[in-house]
N, C-alpha and C positions, 0 to 999 in steps of 0.2 A: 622495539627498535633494534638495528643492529648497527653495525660499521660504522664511521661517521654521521652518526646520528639519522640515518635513513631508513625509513619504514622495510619490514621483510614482505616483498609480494607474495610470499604463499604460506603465512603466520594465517591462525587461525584467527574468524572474524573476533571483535572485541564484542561484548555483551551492547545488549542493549540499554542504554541509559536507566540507571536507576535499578538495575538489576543485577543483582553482586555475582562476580563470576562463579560460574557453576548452577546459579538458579535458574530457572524459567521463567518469562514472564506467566502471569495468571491466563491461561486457554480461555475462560470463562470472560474475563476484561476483554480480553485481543478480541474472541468471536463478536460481543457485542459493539465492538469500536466498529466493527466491519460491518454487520451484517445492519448497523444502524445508518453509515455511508452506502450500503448497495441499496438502503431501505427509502434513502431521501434521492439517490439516482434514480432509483423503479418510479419513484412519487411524479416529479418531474416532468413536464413538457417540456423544458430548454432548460440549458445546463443551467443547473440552478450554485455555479460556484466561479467565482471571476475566475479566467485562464490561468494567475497565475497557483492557484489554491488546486483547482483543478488538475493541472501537473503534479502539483506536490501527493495528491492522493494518487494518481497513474502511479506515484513512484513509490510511495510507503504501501497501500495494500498488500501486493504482493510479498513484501517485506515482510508484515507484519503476519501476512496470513502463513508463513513460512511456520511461525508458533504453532501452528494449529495441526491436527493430525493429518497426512500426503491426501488424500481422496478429498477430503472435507477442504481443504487449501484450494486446491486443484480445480473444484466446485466453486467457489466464493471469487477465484481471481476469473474465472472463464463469465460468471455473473458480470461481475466488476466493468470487465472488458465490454463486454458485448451493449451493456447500459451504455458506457462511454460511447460506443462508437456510436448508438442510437442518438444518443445527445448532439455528440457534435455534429453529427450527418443534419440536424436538426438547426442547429444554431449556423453552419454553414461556413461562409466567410469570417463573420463575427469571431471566433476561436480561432482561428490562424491568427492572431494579431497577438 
């Protein structure tokens, strides 16, 4: 925080929960959280996660895959996407809601 108790917009991000600063999370955990969600998106005929769970993963993967070495990230969120889009193109109306 700085001045009047106000966040700095360009401070560096804070760790990830559970992760004392300066550590990393474990690569080996992070890849398998991911590659187990792009695993049960690949499985799927319709999105197999109510809309609002389904956002929430749109928005931590690439978050998450950010741990992971640039090419290997880069790979796994372009997966990631491409499943989603195949889903909801799938599920249709039902996902806008």
């Amino acid at each position: 925080m700085t001045l009047h108790g106000q966040f700095d917009l360009f401070a560096e991000p804070t760790p990830a929960a559970g992760v004392a600063p300066g550590e990393r999370p474990d690569a080996g955990r992070v890849r398998a959280r991911l590659l187990g969600l792009l695993s049960e998106a690949r499985s799927a005929t319709a999105m197999p996660w109510p809309a609002a769970k389904a956002r929430l993963y749109e928005t931590i993967f690439p978050q998450m895959a950010r741990w992971l070495p640039d090419a290997e990230a880069v790979s796994l969120r372009g997966a990631f996407e491409t499943e989603l889009a195949r889903l909801r193109k799938g599920n249709g109306a039902a996902e806008a809601a």
